[in-house]
C-alpha positions as CSV (number, residue, x, y, z in Angstrom):
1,X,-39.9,-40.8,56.4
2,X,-39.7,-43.8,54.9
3,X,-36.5,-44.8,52.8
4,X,-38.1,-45.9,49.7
5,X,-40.2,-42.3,49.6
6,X,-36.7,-40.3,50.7
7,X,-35.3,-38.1,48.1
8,X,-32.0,-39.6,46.5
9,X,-28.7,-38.5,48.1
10,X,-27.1,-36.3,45.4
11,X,-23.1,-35.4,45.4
12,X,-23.0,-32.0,44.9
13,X,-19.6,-30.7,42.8
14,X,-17.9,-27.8,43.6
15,X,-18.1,-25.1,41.2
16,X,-14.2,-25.3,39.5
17,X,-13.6,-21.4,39.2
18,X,-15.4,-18.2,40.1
19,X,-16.0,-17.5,36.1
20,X,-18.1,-20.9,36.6
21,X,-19.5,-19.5,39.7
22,X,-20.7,-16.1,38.4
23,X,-21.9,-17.7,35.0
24,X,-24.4,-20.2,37.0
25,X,-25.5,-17.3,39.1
26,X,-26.2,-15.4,36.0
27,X,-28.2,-18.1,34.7
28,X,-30.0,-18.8,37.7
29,X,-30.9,-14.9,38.6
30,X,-31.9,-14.8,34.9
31,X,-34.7,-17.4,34.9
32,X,-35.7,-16.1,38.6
33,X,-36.2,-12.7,36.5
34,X,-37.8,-14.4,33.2
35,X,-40.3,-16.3,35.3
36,X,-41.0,-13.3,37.4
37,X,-41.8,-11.5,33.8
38,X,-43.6,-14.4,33.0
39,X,-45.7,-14.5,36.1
40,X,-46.1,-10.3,36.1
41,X,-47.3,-10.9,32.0
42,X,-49.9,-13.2,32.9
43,X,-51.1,-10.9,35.5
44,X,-51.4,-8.3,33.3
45,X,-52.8,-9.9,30.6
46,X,-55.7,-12.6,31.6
47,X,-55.7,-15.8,29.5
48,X,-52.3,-14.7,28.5
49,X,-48.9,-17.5,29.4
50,X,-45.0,-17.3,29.9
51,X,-45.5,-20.1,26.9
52,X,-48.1,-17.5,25.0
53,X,-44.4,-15.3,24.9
54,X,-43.1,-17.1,21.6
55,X,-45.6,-19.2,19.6
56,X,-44.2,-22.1,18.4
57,X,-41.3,-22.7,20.9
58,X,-42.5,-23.4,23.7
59,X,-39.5,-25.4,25.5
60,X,-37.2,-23.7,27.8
61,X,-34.3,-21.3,26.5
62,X,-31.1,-21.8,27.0
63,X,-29.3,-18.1,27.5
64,X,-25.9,-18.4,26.2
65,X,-23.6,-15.9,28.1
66,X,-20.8,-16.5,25.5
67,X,-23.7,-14.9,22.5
68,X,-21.8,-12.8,20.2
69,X,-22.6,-9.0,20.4
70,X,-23.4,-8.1,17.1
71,X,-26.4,-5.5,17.7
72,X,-24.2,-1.9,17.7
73,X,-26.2,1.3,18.8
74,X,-24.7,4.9,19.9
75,X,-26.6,6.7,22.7
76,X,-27.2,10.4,21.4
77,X,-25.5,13.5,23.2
78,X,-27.1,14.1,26.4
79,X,-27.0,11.0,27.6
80,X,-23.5,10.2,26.7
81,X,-21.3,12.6,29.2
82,X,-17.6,13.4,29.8
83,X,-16.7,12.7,26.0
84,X,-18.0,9.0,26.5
85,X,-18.9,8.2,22.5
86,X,-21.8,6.5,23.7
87,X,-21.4,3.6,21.7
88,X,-22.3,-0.2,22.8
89,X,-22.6,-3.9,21.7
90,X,-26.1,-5.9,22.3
91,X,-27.0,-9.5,21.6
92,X,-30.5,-9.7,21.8
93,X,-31.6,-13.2,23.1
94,X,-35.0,-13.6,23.2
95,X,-38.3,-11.1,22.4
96,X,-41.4,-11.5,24.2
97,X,-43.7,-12.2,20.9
98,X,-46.7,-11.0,23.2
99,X,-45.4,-8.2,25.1
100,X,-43.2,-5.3,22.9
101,X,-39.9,-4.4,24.2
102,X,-39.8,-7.3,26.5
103,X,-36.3,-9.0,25.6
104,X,-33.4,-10.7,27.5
105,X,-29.8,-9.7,25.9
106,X,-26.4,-9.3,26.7
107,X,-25.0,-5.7,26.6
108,X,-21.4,-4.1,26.9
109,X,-19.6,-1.0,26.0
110,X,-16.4,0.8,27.1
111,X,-15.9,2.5,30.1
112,X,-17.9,6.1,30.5
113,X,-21.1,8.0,31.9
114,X,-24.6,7.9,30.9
115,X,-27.3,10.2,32.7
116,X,-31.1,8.8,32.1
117,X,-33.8,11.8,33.0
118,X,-36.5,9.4,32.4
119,X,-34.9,5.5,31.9
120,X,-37.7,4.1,29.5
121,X,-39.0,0.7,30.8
122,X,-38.3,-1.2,34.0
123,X,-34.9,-3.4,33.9
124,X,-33.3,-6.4,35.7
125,X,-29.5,-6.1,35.6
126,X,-27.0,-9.1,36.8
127,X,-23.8,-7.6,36.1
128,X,-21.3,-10.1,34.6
129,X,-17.7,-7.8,34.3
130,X,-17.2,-5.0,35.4
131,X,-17.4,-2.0,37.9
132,X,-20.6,0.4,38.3
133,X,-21.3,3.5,39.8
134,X,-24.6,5.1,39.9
135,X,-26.0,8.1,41.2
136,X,-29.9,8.5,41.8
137,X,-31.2,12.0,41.1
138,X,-31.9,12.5,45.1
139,X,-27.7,11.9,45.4
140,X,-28.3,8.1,47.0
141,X,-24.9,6.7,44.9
142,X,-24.7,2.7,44.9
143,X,-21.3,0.5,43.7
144,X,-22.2,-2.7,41.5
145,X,-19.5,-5.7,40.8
146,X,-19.9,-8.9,38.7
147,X,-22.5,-10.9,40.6
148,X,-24.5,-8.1,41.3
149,X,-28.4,-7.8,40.8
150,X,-30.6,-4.8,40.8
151,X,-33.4,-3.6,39.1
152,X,-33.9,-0.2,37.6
153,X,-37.5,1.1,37.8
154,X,-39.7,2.9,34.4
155,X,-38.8,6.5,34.9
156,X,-35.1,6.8,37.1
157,X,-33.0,9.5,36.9
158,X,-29.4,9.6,37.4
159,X,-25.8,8.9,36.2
160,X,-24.3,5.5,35.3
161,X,-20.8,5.7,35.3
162,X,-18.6,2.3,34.2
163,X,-15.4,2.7,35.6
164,X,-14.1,-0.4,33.2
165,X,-15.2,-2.6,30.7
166,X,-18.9,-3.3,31.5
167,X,-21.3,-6.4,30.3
168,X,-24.1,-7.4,31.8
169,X,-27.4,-9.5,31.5
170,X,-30.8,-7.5,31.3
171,X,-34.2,-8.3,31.6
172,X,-36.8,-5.8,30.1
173,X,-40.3,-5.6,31.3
């Protein structure tokens, strides 16, 4: 290759903490997933675009991981289990002006257990603090730590349990 046509040498810097670490992996698994949704939206909808998703702001969005969580909800009994109140903290981040119920946010809430029968809508999950525990309907159990990625598919079944203080990053689609 010729040098004037090479790519410019870049010094890469070495992330300063695992905070910083985690937080770029967050952000980089999180636009992975919002381009996937993007992608998976225009699929579904012909003529439709990831920039179709909010009419008049079409640049990119920055996802602050730092968002206040001021969105409060209470899951109802049933889903709440072993005298976990239920309660949790949101910050909704962006809403898919084309598709309803797709959203980015930031969600926490206390340690406890929930048990889905039927979880609503499919969900990307990077896991920022804490420690997870879930158990699938057919027994398969799985253990999550910050850094973590999964998806949970439209209609599992099973228990989540957060064995600490649990926040994470979710993509609904």
């Amino acid at each position: 290759m010729r040098k004037d046509l090479a790519p410019p040498k870049m010094p890469l810097a070495a992330p300063r903490s695992r905070a910083s670490v985690l937080r770029s992996m967050g952000l980089l698994a999180a636009s992975a997933a919002l381009l996937a949704v993007g992608k998976l939206s225009s699929l579904m909808a012909p003529g439709s675009s990831a920039a179709a998703a909010d009419e008049g702001q079409r640049g990119i969005r920055l996802v602050p991981l730092d968002a206040p969580l001021t969105e409060h909800g209470v899951y109802p009994p049933g889903i709440a289990q072993d005298g976990f109140d239920g309660a949790y903290t949101l910050a909704t981040l962006y809403k898919s002006a084309v598709f309803a119920g797709h959203k980015v946010a930031l969600w926490a809430s206390a340690p406890g257990v929930l048990k889905a029968q039927s979880y609503p809508l499919d969900e990307f999950v990077y896991i920022l603090e804490g420690e997870l525990v879930t158990v699938d309907a057919d027994g398969t159990r799985h253990e999550f730590h910050p850094g973590d990625t999964f998806v949970i598919p439209k209609g599992w079944a099973g228990t989540w349990d957060m064995k600490t203080r649990f926040k994470k990053i979710i993509v609904n689609f």
